[in-house]
C-alpha positions in Angstrom: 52.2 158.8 135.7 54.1 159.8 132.7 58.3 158.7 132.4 59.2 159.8 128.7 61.1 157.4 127.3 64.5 159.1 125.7 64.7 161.1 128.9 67.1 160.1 132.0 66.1 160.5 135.6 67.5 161.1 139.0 66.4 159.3 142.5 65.0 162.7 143.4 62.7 162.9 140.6 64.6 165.4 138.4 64.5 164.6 134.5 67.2 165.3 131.9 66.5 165.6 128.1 70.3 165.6 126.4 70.9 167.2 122.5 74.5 168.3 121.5 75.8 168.7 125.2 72.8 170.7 126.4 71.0 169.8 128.5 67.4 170.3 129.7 65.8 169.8 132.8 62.9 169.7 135.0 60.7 168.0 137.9 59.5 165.3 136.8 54.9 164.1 136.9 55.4 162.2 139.7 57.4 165.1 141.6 54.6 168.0 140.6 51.8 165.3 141.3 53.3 164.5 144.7 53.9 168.7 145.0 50.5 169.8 144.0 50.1 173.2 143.2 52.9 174.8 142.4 53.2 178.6 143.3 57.2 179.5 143.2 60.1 178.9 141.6 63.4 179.7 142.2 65.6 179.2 139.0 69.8 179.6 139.1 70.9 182.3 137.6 72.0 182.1 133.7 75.9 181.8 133.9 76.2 180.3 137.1 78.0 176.8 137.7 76.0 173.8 139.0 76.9 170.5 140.0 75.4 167.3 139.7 73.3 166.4 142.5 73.8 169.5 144.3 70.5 171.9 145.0 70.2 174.6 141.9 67.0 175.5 141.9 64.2 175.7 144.5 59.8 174.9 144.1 57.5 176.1 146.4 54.0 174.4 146.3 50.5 174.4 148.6 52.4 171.6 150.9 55.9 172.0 150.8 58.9 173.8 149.9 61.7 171.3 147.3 65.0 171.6 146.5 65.9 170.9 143.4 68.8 169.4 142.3 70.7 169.5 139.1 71.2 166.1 137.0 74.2 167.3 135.3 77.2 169.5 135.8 77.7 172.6 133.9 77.0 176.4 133.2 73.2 177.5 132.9 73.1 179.0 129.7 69.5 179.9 129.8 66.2 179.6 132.4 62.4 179.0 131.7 61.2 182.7 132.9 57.5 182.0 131.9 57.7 180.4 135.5 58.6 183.4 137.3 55.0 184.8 136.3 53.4 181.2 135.8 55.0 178.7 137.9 51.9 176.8 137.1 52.5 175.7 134.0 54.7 172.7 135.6 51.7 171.2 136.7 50.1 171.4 133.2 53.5 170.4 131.5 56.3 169.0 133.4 58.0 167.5 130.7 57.7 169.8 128.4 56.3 173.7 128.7 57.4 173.1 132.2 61.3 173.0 131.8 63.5 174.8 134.5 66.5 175.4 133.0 69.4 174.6 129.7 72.5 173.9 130.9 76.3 173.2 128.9 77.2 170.5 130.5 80.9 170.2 131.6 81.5 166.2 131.5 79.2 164.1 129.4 80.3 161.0 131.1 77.7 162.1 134.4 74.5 161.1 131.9 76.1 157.5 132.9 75.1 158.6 137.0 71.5 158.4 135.6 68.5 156.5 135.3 67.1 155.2 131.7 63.1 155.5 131.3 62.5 151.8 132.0 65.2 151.7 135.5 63.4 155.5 136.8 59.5 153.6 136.3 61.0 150.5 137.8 62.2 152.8 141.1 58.6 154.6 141.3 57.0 150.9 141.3 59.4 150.0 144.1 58.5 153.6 146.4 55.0 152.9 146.1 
């Protein structure tokens, strides 16, 4: 199971990656592992509000449907549209090719809310 180390993480297995008060996000390998194939997504919509740990996106997969929720607070200033066609690819790349979407974040102070690497790995040790 890949945890990338300069990343942060939420209990619901949502990953962060923050440069110059943007962040990126995504599911993390454990999440599209536990998902299986993926074949929807639902992304917000660039210039729409989110909140931290409420739902902002959605992933539809061979056994389930997930909400998923947003690591950070702020405006989504852009969305990984290659999913629309190829929701696929977060399967392949979750950390990376895989992205869901950029947002501006509003108060930097949340990144504090979250998980490091090493605490996120010590929480999938202790669900098993």
């Amino acid at each position: 199971m890949e945890v990338v180390d300069h990343y942060l993480y939420t209990k619901e297995h949502e990953w962060v990656s923050i440069e110059d008060n943007i962040a990126t996000t995504g599911i993390t390998d454990y999440a599209q592992e536990a998902l299986g194939d993926i074949t929807f997504v639902e992304l917000p919509e660039v210039g729409g509000e989110v909140e931290q740990f409420e739902e902002f996106a959605s992933i539809e997969s061979v056994k389930a449907a997930n909400d998923i929720f947003a690591p950070v607070s702020g405006k989504v200033i852009e969305v990984n549209t290659r999913l629309e066609s190829d929701p696929g690819i977060i399967n392949k790349s979750a950390f990376e090719k895989g992205w869901l979407a950029k947002v501006q974040m509003s108060d930097k102070e949340e990144a504090s809310n979250l998980m490091t690497a090493e605490e996120y790995q010590k929480f999938l040790e202790s669900i098993g």
